[in-house]
Every structure is written in structure tokens, then in C-alpha cells.
N, C-alpha and C positions, 0 to 999 in steps of 0.2 A: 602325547600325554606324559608318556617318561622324561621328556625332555623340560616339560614345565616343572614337574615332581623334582627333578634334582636341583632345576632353579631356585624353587622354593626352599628345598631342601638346604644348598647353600648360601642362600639370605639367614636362614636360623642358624648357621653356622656362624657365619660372619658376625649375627647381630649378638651371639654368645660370647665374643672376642672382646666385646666393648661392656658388655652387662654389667661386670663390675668397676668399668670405669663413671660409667655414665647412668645412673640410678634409673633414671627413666625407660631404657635401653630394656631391661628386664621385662619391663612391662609388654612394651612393643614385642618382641622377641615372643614372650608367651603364647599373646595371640596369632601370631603367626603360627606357633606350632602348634597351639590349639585346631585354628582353621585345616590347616593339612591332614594333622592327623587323624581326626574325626573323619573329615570326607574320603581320607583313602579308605580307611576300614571297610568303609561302607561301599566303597566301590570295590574292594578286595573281597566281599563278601559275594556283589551280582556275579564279579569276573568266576569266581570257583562254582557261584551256580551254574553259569556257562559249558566250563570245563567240564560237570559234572553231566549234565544234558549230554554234552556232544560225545562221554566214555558208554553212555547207557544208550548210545546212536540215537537219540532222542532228535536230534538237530544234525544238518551238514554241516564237514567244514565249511562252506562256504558261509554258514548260517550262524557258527560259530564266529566265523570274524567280521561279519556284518553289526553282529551284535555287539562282541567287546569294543568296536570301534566307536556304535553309538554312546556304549555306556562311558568310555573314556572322553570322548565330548560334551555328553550333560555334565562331568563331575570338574572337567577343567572349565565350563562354563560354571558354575557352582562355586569351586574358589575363587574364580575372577572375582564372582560378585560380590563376594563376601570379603575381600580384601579390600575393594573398593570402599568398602565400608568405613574402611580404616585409612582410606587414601591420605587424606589430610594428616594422619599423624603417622602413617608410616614414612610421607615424604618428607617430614622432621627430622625423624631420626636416620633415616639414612643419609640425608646431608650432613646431619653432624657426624654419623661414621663415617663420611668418603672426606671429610672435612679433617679428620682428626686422623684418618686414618694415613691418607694420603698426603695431606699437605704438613701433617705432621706439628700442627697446632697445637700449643702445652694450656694444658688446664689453668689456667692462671687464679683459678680458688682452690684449687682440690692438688695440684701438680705441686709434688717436694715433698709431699708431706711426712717423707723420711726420707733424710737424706746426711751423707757422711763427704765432709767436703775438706780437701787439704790446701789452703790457705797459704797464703805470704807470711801471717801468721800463726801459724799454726795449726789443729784441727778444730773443724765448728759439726758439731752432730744436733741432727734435729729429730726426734719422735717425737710426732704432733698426728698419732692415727685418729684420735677422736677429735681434731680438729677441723670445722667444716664450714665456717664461716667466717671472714672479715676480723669480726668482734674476739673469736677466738685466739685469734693470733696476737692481741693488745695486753694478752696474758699471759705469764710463760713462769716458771719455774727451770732455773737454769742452772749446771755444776759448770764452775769457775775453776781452771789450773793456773795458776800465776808464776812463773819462776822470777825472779828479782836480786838484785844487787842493794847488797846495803851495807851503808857505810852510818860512823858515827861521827856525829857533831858536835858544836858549840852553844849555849846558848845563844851568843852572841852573832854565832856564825851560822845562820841557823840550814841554808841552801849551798853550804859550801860542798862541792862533791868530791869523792878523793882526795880528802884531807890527808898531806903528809903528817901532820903534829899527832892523826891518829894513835894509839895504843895497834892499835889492828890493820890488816892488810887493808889495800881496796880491791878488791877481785869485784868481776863481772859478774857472775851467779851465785851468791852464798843463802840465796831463801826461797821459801817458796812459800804459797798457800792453797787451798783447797776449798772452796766457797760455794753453797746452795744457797739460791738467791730467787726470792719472787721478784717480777717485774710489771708494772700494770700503768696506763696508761691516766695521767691528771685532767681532770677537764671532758671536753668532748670526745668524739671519734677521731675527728680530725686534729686532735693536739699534739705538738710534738713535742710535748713533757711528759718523762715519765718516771716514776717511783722506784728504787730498789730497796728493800728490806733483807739481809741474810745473814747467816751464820755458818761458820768456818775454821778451818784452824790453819795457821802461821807455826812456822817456823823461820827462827832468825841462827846465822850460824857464823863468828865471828873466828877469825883464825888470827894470833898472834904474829905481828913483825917476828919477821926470819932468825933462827935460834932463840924464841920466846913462847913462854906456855902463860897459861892463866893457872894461877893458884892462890889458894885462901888459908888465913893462918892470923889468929888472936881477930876475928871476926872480921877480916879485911879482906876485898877481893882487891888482888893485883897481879902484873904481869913483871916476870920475871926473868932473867938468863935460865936456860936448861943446861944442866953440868952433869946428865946423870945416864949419857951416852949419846948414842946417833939417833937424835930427832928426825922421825921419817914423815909425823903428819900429827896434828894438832889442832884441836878447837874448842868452843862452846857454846854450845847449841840450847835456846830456848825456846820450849814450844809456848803456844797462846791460842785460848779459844777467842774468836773475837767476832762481833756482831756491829758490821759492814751498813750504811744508811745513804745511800747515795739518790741524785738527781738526774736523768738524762738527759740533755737536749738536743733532738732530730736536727740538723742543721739545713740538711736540703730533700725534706720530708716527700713524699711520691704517695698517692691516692688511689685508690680503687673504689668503683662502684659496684653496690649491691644492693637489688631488689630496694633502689630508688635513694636508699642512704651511701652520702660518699665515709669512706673510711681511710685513716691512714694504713698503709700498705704495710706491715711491721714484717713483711716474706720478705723484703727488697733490701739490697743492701744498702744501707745510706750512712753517712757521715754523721755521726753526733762527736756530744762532749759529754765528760761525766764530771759531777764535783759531788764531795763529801765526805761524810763525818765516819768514825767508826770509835769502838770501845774493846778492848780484849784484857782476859783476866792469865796470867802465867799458871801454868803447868807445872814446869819443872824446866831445869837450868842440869846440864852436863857439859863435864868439863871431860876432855878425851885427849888421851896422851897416846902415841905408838913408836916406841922408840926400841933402838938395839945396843947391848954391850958386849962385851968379852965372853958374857955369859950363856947369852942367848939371842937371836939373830930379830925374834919377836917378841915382846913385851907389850903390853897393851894395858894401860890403868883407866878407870872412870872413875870419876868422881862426883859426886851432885854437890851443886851450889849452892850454900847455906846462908851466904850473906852476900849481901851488895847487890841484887837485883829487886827492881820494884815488884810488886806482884801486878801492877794494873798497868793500862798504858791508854794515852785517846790519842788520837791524831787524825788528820784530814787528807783528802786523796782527791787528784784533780788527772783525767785521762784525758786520748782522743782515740775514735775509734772508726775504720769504716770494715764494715762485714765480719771479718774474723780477727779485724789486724787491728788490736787495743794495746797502747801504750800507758804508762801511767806514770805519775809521782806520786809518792807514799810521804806524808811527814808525821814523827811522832812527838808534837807538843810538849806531852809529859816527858821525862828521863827515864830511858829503861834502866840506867845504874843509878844508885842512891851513894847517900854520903859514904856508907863504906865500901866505898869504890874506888880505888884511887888510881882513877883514870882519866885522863886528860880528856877526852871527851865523851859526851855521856847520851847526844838524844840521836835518836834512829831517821837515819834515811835511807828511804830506797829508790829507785825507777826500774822498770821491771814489764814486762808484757804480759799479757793471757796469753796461752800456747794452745788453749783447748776449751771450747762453752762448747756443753750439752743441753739443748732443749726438750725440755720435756713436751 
């Protein structure tokens, strides 16, 4: 009897390891330990009457263990039967625990549902705890890191990249943005178009050809020779809030079924493209000098930008992406310098990646 008692004993162990993987699992579990524990009691109760006869010489040993032997055989006969009871749905769920346990089978609804994953591109974070279905996952609320290269153009020239005839350097990293973005699904379940709507902020950060500053004087921004020591670093940095309107399209879209409805699979990672629109309103413009004289080894000027920048900007944005790894093009239509600018080239481009989407 002790030997059934521990078997049972660790099936409610076991079946407690899974309970909160497998919802159902809890239930099963329960009743098992209901069945056990109830019938021990009450066989812990005849066993101590026994005990209790045989101290007041009531009973022989010998009568003593003729008796505890029968009463441990009605009570393992007793949960036999009563488990029995249950046979059908205990042999469920312990296949799906020696299934999940042993052959090491991932939940393919419920599995990820937080996860912190490093990329080709970058980082991709997923918190999705109250997420528990198919449908849930067609909907996501996401933060967007972008770092990006921007250069300025011509009207005429509009895709030219690293333009020599610039005013400004072309380096590979000069912006970034920071973007919360809904995403939800057009159409059916199985569509692989989807919506983004967000809002964010840009930064653009332009750095002057080698011994050049940006400086403003009789309402004119222009770029100049620096004669006023050892130029160690310089630029002009414009922030912008801006509200992001994009399309996705799934390119080689993957399905899952659930409870009879197929859905697209929005876990997996798959191939899309992105196209669209955006609008952002200026912040403020600083101009940043850090140079050394005879005088003093650091100097450091700021200045804010009082003329020559638009305040508004729209432009279009056309990406690819699979799982973590999104590239893009950024174009700004309008000019981010205005007439009193006098700078050779005036509209923004960038190409630039996401380093990091967090899912909510």
C-alpha cells in the first residue's frame, strides 16, 4: 500500500509541474489529490484504531497485522476505483505530460509568449502575457529603435545618396527615432495586410564639411570656415515629433489552426514589406560648436536656430523586413531648410534599420 501511496503521490507531483503550463492539468491534478487524500485520512484513522487496540492488548500482534493488511487493501482497492473513474481523462492528460515532458514539444499557441531575442538585426522583445489566442496576436502595440544615415538632397536629385555637392558630411549614423506603433490586421484572419498607425520622435543631426560650422546672422542660416580655434566636433541637431502611417505586406505568410478557424500565424517570423506615409511637426534646431584656443583647451557654444528651418516636414518610407531584421528608406518630400537657407541642398534622406521592436 505504501508503495501505491507514493505512486500516486508522484503522479500529483508531476502533474503540478505542468499545471501551469497546461490549464487543464490543474483540474486533473486536483482530483487526484482530492481521491488520495480523502481516502488516506480515513484509512490513517482505522490504522491508529488498530494501533490503539493492540497498546490496551485489546488485539495480538498477530491480529494487529492481519487487520492493517486488510484495511490497506479495501482502501487501495477504493482508489483504484475511483480513479478509474477518471480513467478517460487522466489518460489525456498524462499523455500530453509525457508528450510535452519528454519529447519536449513547444506549445505552438501559448510558447514565447515572452521572449527577449538578439537578432541579425538587432533586438526583438516580445510581452504578449495576456495573449492566448491566434487572433490575439493580429494585434500588437510595438516600440520602434531606428538608427539611420541621412543625407541631404536636391530637388532635382531626389534619391541621390552621398551627395559630394552637399553642404554636410555623409556619415553612416547621424539619426535616430524612437516610435510606438499599433499594428492590426486588414481583412480576414488569414490576410497578410496589415495597418500601422504611430507616433514618435526623430532626431536628424547634420555635421558640417571638415573646418565648417553652421551659423546664422541677418536671418540667414549658412555654413561657414571656423577661424575661432581647434574645431574638435560640430553640428545641428533637429528634433521632430512625427506620426508614422504605414502598410505591411506578409510576403510568404504561414497559418495556424484553432478551434476550427485557420489564422495567419503573426508568432512566426516571415518576410514582409512596408510602404508609407508620415507627417512630423519641429521641435527645435541646435547648432553645437566644441572647439579649443590658447585660452582654454574646452569651449563648448550652443546655439538654437532661429531661421532657415521648416517647421513641418511629410515624406514616405518604403522597408523590408524578416523577423528582427528591417531595413528601410526614409524620403522627405517637403524641404527641411527653407529659403533662408543657403544651402545647396535642402531635402532629407535617410536608409537606416530598426535595432530593436518591443512587443507588447
Amino acid at each position: 500500500m505504501k508503495t501505491k501511496i507514493a505512486l500516486m503521490t508522484a503522479v500529483m507531483a508531476f502533474s503540478y509541474t505542468f499545471a501551469q503550463e497546461n490549464p487543464h492539468m490543474k483540474l486533473y491534478s486536483q482530483k487526484i489529490d482530492s481521491i488520495v487524500v480523502s481516502e488516506k485520512s480515513k484509512m490513517d484513522t482505522e490504522l491508529n484504531e488498530i494501533d490503539k487496540n493492540f497498546k490496551e492488548n485489546k488485539i495480538s500482534a498477530e491480529e494487529k497485522q492481519k487487520q492493517r493488511s486488510e484495511i490497506a487493501s479495501k482502501y487501495e482497492q477504493i482508489i483504484n476505483e475511483k480513479v478509474d473513474e477518471q480513467k478517460s481523462e487522466l489518460e489525456d492528460a498524462t499523455k500530453s505530460m509525457v508528450k510535452n515532458a519528454v519529447l519536449g514539444k513547444k506549445d505552438t499557441l501559448h510558447g514565447g509568449k515572452n521572449e527577449l531575442a538578439l537578432e541579425f538585426g538587432g533586438m526583438k522583445m516580445k510581452l504578449n502575457k495576456d495573449k492566448n489566442t491566434p487572433k490575439d496576436y493580429l494585434r500588437t502595440i510595438e516600440l520602434s529603435v531606428s538608427l539611420t544615415g541621412a543625407n541631404l538632397t536636391s530637388k532635382e536629385q531626389p534619391f541621390t545618396f552621398f551627395n559630394k555637392d552637399s553642404d554636410v558630411r555623409n556619415t553612416v549614423i547621424n539619426s535616430s527615432s524612437f516610435t510606438i506603433r499599433y499594428e492590426n490586421q486588414v481583412g480576414g484572419f488569414t490576410s497578410p495586410v496589415f495597418y500601422r498607425i504611430g507616433l514618435g520622435v526623430r532626431t536628424d543631426k547634420y555635421i558640417p564639411k571638415y573646418g565648417k560650422v553652421f551659423a546664422q546672422e541677418n536671418n540667414t542660416l549658412f555654413v561657414e570656415d571656423f577661424d575661432r580655434g581647434n574645431l574638435r566636433k560640430t553640428n545641428m541637431k533637429t528634433n521632430y515629433i512625427f506620426l508614422p502611417v504605414d502598410l505591411k505586406f506578409v510576403l510568404n505568410p504561414k497559418y495556424i489552426d484553432y478551434e476550427g478557424v485557420k489564422y495567419l500565424d503573426n508568432k512566426k517570423s516571415q518576410l514582409s514589406i512596408v510602404a508609407g506615409i508620415y507627417g512630423g511637426v519641429r521641435l527645435e534646431s541646435v547648432m553645437y560648436n566644441k572647439y579649443s584656443n590658447e585660452n582654454s583647451k574646452r569651449i563648448v557654444e550652443r546655439e538654437r536656430v532661429m531661421q532657415g528651418v521648416n517647421n513641418f516636414v511629410f515624406g514616405g518610407k518604403f522597408g523590408i523586413g524578416y523577423g528582427g531584421f528591417n531595413i528601410f528608406i526614409q524620403k522627405d518630400f517637403t524641404p527641411l531648410f527653407n529659403d533662408d537657407a543657403k544651402l545647396s541642398k535642402k531635402y532629407g534622406l535617410q536608409i537606416g534599420i530598426e535595432i530593436a521592436n518591443v512587443n507588447f
